[in-house]
Each structure stands twice: as C-alpha cells, then as structure tokens.
C-alpha positions in Angstrom: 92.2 0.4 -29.5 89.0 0.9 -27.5 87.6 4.6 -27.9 88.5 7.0 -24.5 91.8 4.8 -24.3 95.6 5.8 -24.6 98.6 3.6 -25.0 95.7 0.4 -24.2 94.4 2.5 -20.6 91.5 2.7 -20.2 90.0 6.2 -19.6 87.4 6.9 -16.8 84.8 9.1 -17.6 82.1 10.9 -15.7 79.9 12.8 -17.4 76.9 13.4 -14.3 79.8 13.4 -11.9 77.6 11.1 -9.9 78.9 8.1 -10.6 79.6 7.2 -6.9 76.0 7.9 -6.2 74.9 5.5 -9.1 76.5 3.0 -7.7 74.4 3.1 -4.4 71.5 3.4 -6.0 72.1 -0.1 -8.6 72.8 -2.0 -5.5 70.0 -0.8 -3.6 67.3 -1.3 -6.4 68.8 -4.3 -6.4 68.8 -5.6 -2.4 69.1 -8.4 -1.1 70.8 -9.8 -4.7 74.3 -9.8 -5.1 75.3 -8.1 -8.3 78.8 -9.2 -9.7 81.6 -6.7 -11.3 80.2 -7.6 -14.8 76.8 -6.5 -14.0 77.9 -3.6 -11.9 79.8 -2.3 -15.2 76.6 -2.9 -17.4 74.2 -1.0 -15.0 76.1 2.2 -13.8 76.1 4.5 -16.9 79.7 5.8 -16.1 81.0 2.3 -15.5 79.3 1.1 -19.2 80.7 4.4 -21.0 84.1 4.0 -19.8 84.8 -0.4 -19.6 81.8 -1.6 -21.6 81.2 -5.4 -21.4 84.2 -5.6 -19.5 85.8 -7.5 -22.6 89.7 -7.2 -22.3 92.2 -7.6 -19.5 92.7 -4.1 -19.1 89.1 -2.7 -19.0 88.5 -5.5 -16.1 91.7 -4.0 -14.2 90.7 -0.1 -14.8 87.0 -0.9 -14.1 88.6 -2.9 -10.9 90.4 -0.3 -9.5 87.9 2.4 -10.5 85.1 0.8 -7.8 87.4 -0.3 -5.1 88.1 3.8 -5.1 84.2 4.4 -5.4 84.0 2.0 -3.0 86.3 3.5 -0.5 84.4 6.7 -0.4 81.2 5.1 0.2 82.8 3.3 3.0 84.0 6.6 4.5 81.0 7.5 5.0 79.3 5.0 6.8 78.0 3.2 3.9 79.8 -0.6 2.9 79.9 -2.6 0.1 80.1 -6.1 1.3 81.7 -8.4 -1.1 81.5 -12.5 -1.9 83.2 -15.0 -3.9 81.7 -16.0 -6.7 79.6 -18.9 -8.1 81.1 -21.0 -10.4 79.3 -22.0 -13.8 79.2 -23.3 -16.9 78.1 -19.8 -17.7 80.5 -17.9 -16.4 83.5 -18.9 -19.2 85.9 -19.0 -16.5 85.8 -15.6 -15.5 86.0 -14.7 -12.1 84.1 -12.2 -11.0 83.3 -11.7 -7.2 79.4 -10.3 -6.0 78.9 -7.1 -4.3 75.3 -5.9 -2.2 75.2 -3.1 0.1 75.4 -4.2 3.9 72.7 -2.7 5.0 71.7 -5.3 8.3 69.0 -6.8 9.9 68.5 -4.5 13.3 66.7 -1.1 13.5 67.9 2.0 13.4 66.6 4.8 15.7 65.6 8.3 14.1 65.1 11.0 16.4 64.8 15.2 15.9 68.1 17.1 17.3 67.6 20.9 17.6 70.2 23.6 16.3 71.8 24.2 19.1 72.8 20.8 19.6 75.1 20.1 16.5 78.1 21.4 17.3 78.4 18.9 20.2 77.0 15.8 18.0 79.4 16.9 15.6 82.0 16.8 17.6 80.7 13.0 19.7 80.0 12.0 15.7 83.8 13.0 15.3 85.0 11.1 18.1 82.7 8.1 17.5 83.4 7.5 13.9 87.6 7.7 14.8 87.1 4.8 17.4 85.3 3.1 15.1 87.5 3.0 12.1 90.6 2.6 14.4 89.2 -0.4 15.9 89.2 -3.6 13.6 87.4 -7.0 14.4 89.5 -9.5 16.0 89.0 -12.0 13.8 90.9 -9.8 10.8 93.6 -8.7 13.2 95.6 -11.3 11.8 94.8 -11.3 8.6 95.9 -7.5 7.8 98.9 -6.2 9.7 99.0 -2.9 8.0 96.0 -1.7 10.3 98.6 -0.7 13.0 100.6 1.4 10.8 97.8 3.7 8.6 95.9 6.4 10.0 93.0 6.0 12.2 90.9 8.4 9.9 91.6 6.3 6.9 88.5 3.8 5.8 89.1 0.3 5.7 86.6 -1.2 3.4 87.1 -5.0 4.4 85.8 -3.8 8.0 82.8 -4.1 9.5 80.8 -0.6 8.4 81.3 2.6 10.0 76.9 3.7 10.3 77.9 7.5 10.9 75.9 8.5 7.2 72.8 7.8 9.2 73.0 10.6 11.7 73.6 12.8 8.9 70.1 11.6 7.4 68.2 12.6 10.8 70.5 15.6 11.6 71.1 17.7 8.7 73.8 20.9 8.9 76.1 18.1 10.6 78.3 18.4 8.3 78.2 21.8 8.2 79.9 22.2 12.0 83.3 23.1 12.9 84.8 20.1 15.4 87.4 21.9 17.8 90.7 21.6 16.5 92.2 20.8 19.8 89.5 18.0 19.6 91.1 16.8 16.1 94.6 17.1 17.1 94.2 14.5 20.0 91.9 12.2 18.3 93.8 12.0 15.7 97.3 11.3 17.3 95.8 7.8 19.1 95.9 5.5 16.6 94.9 2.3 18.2 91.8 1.3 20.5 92.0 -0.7 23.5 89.2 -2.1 25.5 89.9 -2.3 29.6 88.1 -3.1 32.2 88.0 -0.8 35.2 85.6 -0.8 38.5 83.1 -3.1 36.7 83.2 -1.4 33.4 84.6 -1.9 30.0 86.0 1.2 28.6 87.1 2.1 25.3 90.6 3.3 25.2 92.2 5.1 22.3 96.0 5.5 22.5 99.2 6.5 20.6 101.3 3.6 21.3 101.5 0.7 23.9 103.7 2.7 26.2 101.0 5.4 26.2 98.5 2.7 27.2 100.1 0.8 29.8 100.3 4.5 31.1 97.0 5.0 31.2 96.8 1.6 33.0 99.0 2.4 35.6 97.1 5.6 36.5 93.9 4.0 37.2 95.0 1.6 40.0 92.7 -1.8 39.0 92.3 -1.2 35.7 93.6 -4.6 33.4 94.0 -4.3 29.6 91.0 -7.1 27.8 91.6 -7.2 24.2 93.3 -7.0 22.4 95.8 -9.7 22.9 98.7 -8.2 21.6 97.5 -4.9 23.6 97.9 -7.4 27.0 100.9 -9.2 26.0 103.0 -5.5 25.2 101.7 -4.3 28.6 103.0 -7.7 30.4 106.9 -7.4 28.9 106.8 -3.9 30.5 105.9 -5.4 33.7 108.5 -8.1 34.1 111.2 -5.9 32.7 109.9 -3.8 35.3 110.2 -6.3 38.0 113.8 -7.0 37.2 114.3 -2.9 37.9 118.0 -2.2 39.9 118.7 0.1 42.3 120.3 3.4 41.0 122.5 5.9 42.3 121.0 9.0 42.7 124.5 10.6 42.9 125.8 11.7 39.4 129.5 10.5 38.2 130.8 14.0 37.1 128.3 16.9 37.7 130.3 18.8 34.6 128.9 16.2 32.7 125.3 16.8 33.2 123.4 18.4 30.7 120.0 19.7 30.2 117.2 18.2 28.1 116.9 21.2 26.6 120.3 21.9 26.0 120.8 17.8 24.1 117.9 18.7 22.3 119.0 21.7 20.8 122.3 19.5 20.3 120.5 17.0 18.5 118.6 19.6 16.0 121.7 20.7 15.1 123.3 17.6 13.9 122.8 17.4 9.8 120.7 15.1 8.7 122.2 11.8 6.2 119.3 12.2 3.3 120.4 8.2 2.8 119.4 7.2 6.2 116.1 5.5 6.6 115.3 6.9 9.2 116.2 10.8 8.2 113.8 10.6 5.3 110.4 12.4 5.9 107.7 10.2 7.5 104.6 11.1 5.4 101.1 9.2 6.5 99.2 8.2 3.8 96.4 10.8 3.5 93.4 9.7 4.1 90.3 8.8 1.7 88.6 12.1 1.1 84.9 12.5 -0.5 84.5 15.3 -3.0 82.4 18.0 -1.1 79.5 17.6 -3.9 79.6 13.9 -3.2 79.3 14.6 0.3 76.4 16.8 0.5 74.7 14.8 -2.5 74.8 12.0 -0.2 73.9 13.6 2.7 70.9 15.2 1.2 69.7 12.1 -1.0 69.3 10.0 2.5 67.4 13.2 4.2 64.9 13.7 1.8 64.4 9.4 1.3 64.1 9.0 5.5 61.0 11.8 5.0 58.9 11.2 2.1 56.3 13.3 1.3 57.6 16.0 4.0 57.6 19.2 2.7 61.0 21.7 2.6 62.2 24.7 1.6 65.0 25.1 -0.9 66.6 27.8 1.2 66.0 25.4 4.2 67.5 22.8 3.0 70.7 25.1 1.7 70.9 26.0 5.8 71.2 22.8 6.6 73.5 21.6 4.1 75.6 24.1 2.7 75.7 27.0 5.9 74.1 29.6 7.2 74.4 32.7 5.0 76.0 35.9 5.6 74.5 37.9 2.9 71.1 37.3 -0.1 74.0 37.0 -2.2 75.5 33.8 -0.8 71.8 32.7 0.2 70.6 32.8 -4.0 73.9 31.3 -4.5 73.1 28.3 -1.8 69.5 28.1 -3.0 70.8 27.5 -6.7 73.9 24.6 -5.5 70.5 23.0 -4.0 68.3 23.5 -7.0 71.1 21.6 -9.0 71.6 18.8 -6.4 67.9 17.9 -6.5 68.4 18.2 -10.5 71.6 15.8 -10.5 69.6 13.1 -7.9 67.1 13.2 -10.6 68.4 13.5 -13.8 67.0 11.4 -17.0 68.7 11.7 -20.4 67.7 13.1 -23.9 66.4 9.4 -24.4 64.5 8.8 -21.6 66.9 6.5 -20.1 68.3 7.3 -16.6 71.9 8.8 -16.7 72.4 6.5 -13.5 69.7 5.7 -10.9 67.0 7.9 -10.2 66.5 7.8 -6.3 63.1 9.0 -5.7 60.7 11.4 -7.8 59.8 15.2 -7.0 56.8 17.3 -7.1 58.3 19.7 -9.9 55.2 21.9 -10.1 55.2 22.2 -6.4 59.3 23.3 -6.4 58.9 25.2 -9.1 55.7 27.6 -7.8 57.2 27.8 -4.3 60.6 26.3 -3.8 59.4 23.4 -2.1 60.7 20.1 -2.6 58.7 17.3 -1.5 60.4 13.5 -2.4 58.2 10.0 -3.3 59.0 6.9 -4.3 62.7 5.9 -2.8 64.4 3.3 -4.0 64.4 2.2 -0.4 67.4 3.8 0.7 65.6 5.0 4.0 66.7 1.9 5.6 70.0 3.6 5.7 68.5 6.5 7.2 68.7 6.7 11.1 71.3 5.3 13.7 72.2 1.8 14.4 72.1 0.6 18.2 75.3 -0.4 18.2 77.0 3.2 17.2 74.4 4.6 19.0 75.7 3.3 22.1 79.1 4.6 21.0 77.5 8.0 19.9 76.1 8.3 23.4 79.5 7.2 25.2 81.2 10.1 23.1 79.0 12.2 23.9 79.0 11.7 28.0 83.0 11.9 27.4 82.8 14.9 25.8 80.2 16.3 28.8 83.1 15.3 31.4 86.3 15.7 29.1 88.9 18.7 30.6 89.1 19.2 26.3 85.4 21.1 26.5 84.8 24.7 27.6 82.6 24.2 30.6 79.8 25.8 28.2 80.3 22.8 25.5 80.5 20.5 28.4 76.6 21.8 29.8 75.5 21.2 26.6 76.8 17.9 25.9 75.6 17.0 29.2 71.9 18.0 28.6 72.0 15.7 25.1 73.1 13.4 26.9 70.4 13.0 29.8 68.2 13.8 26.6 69.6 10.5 24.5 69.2 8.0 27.5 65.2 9.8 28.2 64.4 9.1 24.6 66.5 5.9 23.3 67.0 3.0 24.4 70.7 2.5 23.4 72.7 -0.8 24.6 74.2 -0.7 27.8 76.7 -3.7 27.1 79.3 -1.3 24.7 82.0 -0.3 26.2 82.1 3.2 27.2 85.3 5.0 25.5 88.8 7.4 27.0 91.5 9.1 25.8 94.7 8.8 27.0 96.3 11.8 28.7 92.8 13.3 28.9 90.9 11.8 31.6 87.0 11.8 32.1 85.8 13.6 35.0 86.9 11.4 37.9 83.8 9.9 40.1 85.2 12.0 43.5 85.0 15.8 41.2 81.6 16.8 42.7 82.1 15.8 45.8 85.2 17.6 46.2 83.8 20.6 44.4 80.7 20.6 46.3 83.5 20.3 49.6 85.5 23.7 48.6 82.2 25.4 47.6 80.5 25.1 51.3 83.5 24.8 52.8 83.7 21.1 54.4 86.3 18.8 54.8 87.1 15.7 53.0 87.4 12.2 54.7 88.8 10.1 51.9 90.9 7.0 51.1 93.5 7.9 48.6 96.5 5.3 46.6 99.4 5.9 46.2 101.3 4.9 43.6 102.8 2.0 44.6 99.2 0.7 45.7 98.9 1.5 49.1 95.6 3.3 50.1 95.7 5.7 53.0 93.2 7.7 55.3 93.0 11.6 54.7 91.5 14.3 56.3 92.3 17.2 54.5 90.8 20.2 53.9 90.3 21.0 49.9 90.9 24.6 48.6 91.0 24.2 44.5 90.8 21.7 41.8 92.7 22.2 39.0 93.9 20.5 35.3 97.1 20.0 34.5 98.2 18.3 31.3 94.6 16.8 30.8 94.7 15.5 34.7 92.4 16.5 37.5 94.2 17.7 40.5 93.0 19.2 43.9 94.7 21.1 46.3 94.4 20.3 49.8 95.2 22.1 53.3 96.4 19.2 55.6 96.8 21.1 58.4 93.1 19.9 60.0 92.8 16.6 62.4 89.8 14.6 64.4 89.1 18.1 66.4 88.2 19.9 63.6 85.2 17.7 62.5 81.5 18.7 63.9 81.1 14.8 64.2 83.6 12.7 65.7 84.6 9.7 63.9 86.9 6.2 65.1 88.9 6.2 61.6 92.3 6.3 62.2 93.7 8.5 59.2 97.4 8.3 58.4 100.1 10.9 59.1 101.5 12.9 56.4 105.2 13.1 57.2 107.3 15.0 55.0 110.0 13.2 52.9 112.7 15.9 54.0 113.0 19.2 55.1 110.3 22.2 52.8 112.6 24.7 51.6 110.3 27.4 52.0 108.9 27.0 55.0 106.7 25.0 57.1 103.5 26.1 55.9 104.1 24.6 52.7 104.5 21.0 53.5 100.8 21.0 55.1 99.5 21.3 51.2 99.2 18.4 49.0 98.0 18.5 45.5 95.9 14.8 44.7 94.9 13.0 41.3 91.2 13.3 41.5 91.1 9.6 40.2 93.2 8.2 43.3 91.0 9.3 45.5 88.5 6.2 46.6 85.9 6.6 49.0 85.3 10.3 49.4 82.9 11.8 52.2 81.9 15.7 52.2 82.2 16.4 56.4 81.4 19.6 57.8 83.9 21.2 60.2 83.5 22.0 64.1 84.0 25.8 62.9 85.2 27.8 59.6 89.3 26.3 59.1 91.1 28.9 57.8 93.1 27.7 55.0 95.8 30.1 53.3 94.9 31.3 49.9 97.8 30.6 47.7 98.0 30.7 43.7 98.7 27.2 41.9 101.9 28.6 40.3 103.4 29.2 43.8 102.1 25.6 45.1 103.3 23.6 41.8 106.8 25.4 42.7 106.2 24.5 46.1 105.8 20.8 44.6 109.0 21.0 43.3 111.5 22.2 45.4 110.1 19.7 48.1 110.2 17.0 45.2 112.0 14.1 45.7 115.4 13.8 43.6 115.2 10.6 41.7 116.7 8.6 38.4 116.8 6.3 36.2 119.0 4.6 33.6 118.5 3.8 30.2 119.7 1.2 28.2 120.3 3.3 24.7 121.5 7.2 24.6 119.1 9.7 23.2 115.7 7.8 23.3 112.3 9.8 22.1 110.7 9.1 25.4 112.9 11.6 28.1 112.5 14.3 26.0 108.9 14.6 27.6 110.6 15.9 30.6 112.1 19.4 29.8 113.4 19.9 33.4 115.5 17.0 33.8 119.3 16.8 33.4 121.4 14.1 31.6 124.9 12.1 31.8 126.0 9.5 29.3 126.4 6.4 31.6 127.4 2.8 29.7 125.4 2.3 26.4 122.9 4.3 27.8 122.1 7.3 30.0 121.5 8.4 33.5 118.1 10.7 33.7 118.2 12.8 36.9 115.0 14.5 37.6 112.9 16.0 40.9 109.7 13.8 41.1 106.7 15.7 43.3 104.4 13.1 42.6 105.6 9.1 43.2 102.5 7.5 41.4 103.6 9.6 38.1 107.3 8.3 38.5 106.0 4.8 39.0 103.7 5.2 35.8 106.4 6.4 34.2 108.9 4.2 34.7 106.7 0.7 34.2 105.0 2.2 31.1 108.7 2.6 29.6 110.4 -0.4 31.6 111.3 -1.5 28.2 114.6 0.9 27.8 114.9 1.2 31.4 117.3 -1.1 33.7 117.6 0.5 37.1 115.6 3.4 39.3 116.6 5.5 42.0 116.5 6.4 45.2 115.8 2.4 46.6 112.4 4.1 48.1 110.9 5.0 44.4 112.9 1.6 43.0 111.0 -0.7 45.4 107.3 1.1 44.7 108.0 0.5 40.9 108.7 -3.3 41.9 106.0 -3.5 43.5 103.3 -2.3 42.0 104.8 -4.1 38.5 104.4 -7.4 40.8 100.8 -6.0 41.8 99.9 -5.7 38.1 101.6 -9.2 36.6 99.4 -11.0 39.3 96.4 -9.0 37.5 97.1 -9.2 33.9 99.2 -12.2 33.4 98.1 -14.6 30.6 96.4 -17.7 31.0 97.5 -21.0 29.3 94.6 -20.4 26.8 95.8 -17.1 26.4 
C-alpha cells in the first residue's frame, strides 16, 4: 500500500497549502504547451507528494478528482484551465491522458487606476457582471449540458468560456475587500438564467428567475422580442397562443360564501402536514456553490497585483489596506502587516534543498522589505498577461455599472457615484459598443422619459406625451405631473389631468385623447382627474410650459394608490389547477374553487399589468374577465405572436 494511503485511497496532502497557486504557476511557466495530467502530477510538489508517477488506477482517479476541484476554484475566479484530448503514441502505453494550458487569449486587456472612493460601486458592477456571466452559457454547449438550467448562477462552470473578473482585482486592489449591498445579492442571485432581447434598437441583457418572469418583462416593454436563446423564444411563444385561445369569464362569483382570501388559503395551506415521503415535501437544497479558501483568494489576488507592476514599489501596510481591510486599531494593523509578510513568504518559498516547494512566481528585493517594509517584485513568470480587463467583460463591466447608476436598487448617492465612473470609463476606454447592455427583471433601468418628467414637476410645466396602453394602443396626454415614484422596482408618475389646450403658453393642433372614467370614483370627482403612468410607457415626451401656474392638489401616494384601487376595475381569471405558486403574488385577491381549477377575483388599477400578467402565465390560465380586459389580453398576445413567432429555420 502506497505511503499517505488508507484502505488503497489515496491521501491528499498539502504541506505549503498553495497547491492551487502551484498549479497556475506550472502552466504558465509553461504557456503556450499543453501539459498532460501525468506531467501536471510530476511538476506540482503537492500533486508528486501525494499520487507520484501516477502509477495505479486509484492514484490516477484521486489525482483526477483532486485538480478538477483545483480547477474549479481557479475557474471561479476568472482564471480557466482549458483542456484537449490527447495525442496518441507509441509512447504513451495506452494511457489516456488529456492536456491542460491556461486560456489566457489573444486580445488585450485594459489596465487603468480606480480611486478609493470608487470600489464599493465596481464592487458591486464586478458582482453583477461576473453573475451574468457565469449564468450565461455559449450556445453551442446549451445542448450538450442540461444541468445548467437547474444549478446556481453563482456556481463556476469550468467547461465554459472564462469568467476574466481576477483581472480587475489585479488593477483594483481592496476589491475584494467591499461589502456588495445585500438587497443587491438577494436579486441577483434569485435570476438564474440570462436572456438577450432586443428593444428600440438595442440588445439588452436580461437576467430572470423563470420564463414566466421573462415573458413578463417582455410584455412590459411594448416592442421588445426575446433573440436568444431559442428555447427562451419558443417558452415565450406557447404563452402567447395559449393566450390567444383566452375565454371570456364571468366576473360574477358562484357562491360569495365561497370566496376566500389569499391570505386566508395560504395560511390554510401552511397548515396542512407535510408527507416526509413525498418528493416534493422534501427540502429543496441548491448545491452550494464553489468557494475559494480566503488565503487562496487574497494569495491570488495579491500575486497578479504585484506581477502587473514590476519593479513598483509598496508598502507592507499598503498593501495589507488593500487586501485584507482597513484597520481599526495598531493591533489589527501589525496583525495585517504580518498575514502580508507571510503571503509574500508563501508566493516565494524555496525548500531546505534548494528546490522550489511549487513555483516561484517572481523574486523580491529582501534587503529592501526587510529595511523598510517595502516590497518591490521582478522577474514574473508572465502572469501579467492576466492582469487587467478583457474588452469583452469590460463592455459588460461598464453596462453594470450604467445599470447600477439608473437601477431604483441604488441609494441616489451610490447611483451619483456610479454614474460619474461611468462617464469616467467611456472618457478613458474604449470598450465595445456591440455587447449587449444588461436588466433585471422586476427592477427596471431608469426609463428614457425620467428626466424629462422630473425636470417637468421641478419647474412646473406640463407634459405633452404619447403613452401605451397595455393592450398596444398609444394615446395623446396632456397632463400635468406632480411626483414620480417606485413601486415594487417600477417607475411611476403621478399626473393631474385636469389641464387642456387652454392651459398651454403655445397652442398646439394635436388632438389628445379624453380620459373617460371606467365607472363612477367613489370618493369623489377630484380623484378620477389623477392618473398614476409607468414611466416606460410613456413614448414621445415634451416638457411645455403652461399659459399660467395650474394648481394641482397636493395629495400623498398612499391616498392616491387607495384612490387606484377603489376606482380599479373588478376583474378574473380562471385557472386550470387549484392552488398554483403563481396567485399567491397577489395578497388582495379573493378565491373560489371552480372545475379542476379556480376562479381568482381581484381589482385591477392598471390594465397593462393585468395583461402582463395574464400572458406571462397564459400557461395555467383558460379564461379572463370582464370581455373589455379579455379582448386587450387577445390582442396584444396576437400583437406579440406576429413579432416573435419562429421562422422555418428557427
């Protein structure tokens, strides 16, 4: 039995605990050659210790599984391992052993100085940025691996094209060091997939939670079609012709006593014991992502940071500020100085016997760290040409970044700054303009028409818009705007629509359409002159200044929302299966078992979000109601088929 085995298992052993960093520097000493597993195991001293010459079955399998791991976390962080077949010869004793190099590419990468005060926001745009990435997988392997739609959008997929996000950390140290908003995390992280769609002339990157989610987001930006990928365009076409096939429904219910409350069939529900046999009562546990050691990490981080500035010149408690924290006390400071001092020891160390432990990465000016704390790196292995960002995720770092600088997610503070980098990033690079810019779902971007209609309210002006509705139709406003608000991650203005033609300092020959009121306000009839819009419906928008000051009523949102309501429009719809996941979204509606399914009867104060609703969950749904609301949903599913339909090739 093979010494550091047990039972015939090979044990892995570590002495330097910098095995993973070993491993990037034998294939880059050794780039552009392909190195195969055998020589891999012969080069990095943990690998030799622990599997030797590779010699038996189970050292090839322990070995095997060891580096796909080290692989992993490599990969994690922005740095791949591409792999080969191998070549066969009469050398290799029919062994067959596949070649490994780092991917390292052809194109430039762009290296540029980011101040202090501008990390937290890269952070978080580097956050963003490196999620899209990851989630989104080359559409040539879509078919080849199935189980991308099921793991975590966090977790690496080494077969994938290379996620460059280690370079930033080579030009802007302390990155890692910077706390990402957790509301930030907690959306990212629930939208799974990536979409790209095309809307008013530009591709956008859309990442979503499921395909109802999407065709959502869709149906909320009136124009917008779904480009890739296919299996993206052919979900979002099955909910449009089952939405074209929509009945009319009864608004009425059967038996009022039968109605109950979401609320009240939730708390039904909860209450119900769970079987521990049933599939789908067992615990739904994600597979946790791939997680670098924190030593690792900063190792990494600091090893590509000193080899992009060779022969620079930095501080030990520098360089512990920028890649450990900023400390609170000397204490922690001489503590972070001496993690440093080792980390520079561990990139370096050489053995009793003069042999390297691993891979020395560069040489340091000893005398000069050890007189003044300075360290000052030569002679890289030539890792700098990982240092720096890539155009393409540059592209994608800037997109995140102008997202973030218009996202309703951002304190308006975090949003200044993230709009400065970003006028600062398109002054000083030259990043591709053919990458699709990128959105969340239920978190829109700043919509085009927000600084008009700010700039309106502020000096007091009217608005002369065209706005759609939610079957499609556009209409001609006049209105007079009073607030613009978010609601559920959705821009919304207020508007006074009690102004016409006489109340504009210049005439104009546009004939704007009435707003009539569904049915009689139940307050009074102030309230049905006020409208609250979706900032993105709104089309062409012109600021016009008023014959003399229109007095608009102050009123708070809470009162105008509840305004919204109680001149909402009763509506329904019917479902096809009791008790789906999808109506417990809407904690004001009331329910009645009706068939096999269910009758949802809810007050709608905004028809384009019914219509949304409706078509983005067509799949469970067979009839709407009132015939009004029925016919828009129709409609605009027609609208969208003749936009998004399939082509023979497709």
């Amino acid at each position: 039995m093979a010494e550091g085995s047990s039972h015939g298992r090979r044990r892995f052993s570590d002495k330097w605990g910098k095995h993973e960093l070993d491993v990037l520097a034998v294939l880059s000493s050794a780039f552009p050659q392909w190195l195969t597993s055998r020589q891999i195991a012969q080069r990095v001293k943990a690998y030799a210790d622990s599997y030797g010459e590779l010699a038996d079955q189970a050292a090839k399998a322990a070995f095997a599984k060891q580096f796909q791991r080290d692989r992993a976390k490599l990969t994690a962080m922005g740095i791949a391992i591409e792999s080969r077949q191998p070549e066969y010869s009469s050398k290799s004793e029919g062994q067959d052993f596949a070649s490994y190099r780092l991917q390292l590419g052809d194109e430039p990468r762009t290296r540029m100085h980011f101040e202090a005060e501008e990390l937290p926001i890269l952070a978080a745009a580097n956050y963003l940025a490196r999620s899209l990435a990851m989630s989104a997988k080359p559409a040539e392997k879509k078919n080849e691996d199935k189980r991308a739609h099921k793991s975590s959008r966090t977790q690496p997929h080494v077969a994938q094209a290379p996620t460059p996000g280690l370079g930033l950390d080579s030009i802007a140290p302390g990155l890692g060091t910077q706390s990402i908003p957790e509301n930030l995390i907690r959306v990212v992280d629930s939208r799974r997939f990536t979409a790209t769609v095309m809307f008013e002339g530009e591709s956008i990157n859309v990442a979503y939670t499921d395909s109802d989610d999407l065709a959502t987001y869709v149906l909320e930006h009136p124009g917008a079609t779904i480009v890739s990928p296919q299996e993206a365009v052919d979900a979002f076409v099955r909910r449009l012709n089952a939405a074209v096939s929509f009945r009319e429904a009864d608004v009425a219910a059967q038996d009022t006593t039968q109605l109950i409350a979401i609320s009240e069939l939730e708390e039904q529900l909860d209450s119900i014991p769970e079987d521990p046999d049933a599939p789908e009562a067992k615990t739904d546990r994600k597979a946790s992502p791939i997680q670098t050691g924190s030593e690792v990490d900063r190792r990494l981080r600091l090893m590509l940071f000193l080899s992009a500035h060779l022969g620079e010149e930095y501080l030990l408690s520098e360089l512990a500020e920028r890649f450990i924290a900023v400390p609170k006390t000397p204490e922690e400071e001489k503590k972070n100085v001496q993690t440093i001092r080792k980390d520079i020891g561990t990139l370096t160390t050489v053995s009793d016997d003069g042999e390297l432990a691993g891979s020395q990465f560069f040489d340091i000016d000893w005398s000069l760290l050890e007189a003044e704390g300075i360290v000052s790196a030569t002679n890289s292995l030539g890792l700098e040409r990982l240092a720096g960002v890539s155009p393409q995720y540059l592209s994608l770092l800037t997109a995140s970044i102008s997202y973030l600088a218009h996202s309703p997610l951002m304190s308006d503070a975090d949003r200044k700054s993230a709009d400065d980098l970003y006028d600062r990033l398109l002054e000083e690079t030259s990043a591709p303009s053919d990458a699709p810019w990128l959105s969340l779902t239920g978190y829109e971007l700043e919509p085009a028409s927000y600084q008009v209609v700010s700039d309106a309210i502020s000096r007091g002006n009217l608005l002369d818009m065209d706005y759609t509705d939610g079957a499609g139709r556009t209409r001609h406003k006049l209105v007079a705007p009073a607030k613009i608000y978010v609601d559920e991650g959705v821009y919304y203005a207020a508007v006074w629509t009690g102004v016409s033609e006489e109340d504009r300092k210049v005439p104009s020959s546009r004939a704007y359409d009435a707003d009539v009121p569904r049915h009689t306000p139940v307050r009074n009839a102030e309230s049905a002159k006020w409208q609250t819009l979706r900032l993105a419906r709104i089309g062409r928008v012109e600021s016009v200044e008023p014959k003399h000051d229109i007095a608009v009523p102050d009123v708070p949102l809470a009162e105008l929302r509840e305004w919204n309501f109680e001149n909402g429009t009763p509506a329904v719809f019917v479902t096809d299966t009791k008790n789906l996941p999808f109506i417990f979204s809407l904690p004001d509606a009331k329910v009645e078992d009706f068939g096999e399914g269910q009758k949802i009867h809810l007050t709608v104060s905004s028809d384009s979000w019914f219509v949304a609703f409706c078509i983005a969950h067509a799949r469970h749904i067979s009839a709407v109601g009132p015939a009004t609301l029925q016919t828009m949903c129709v409609a605009r599913a027609e609208h969208e088929l003749s936009m998004n339909t399939p082509t023979a090739e497709d």
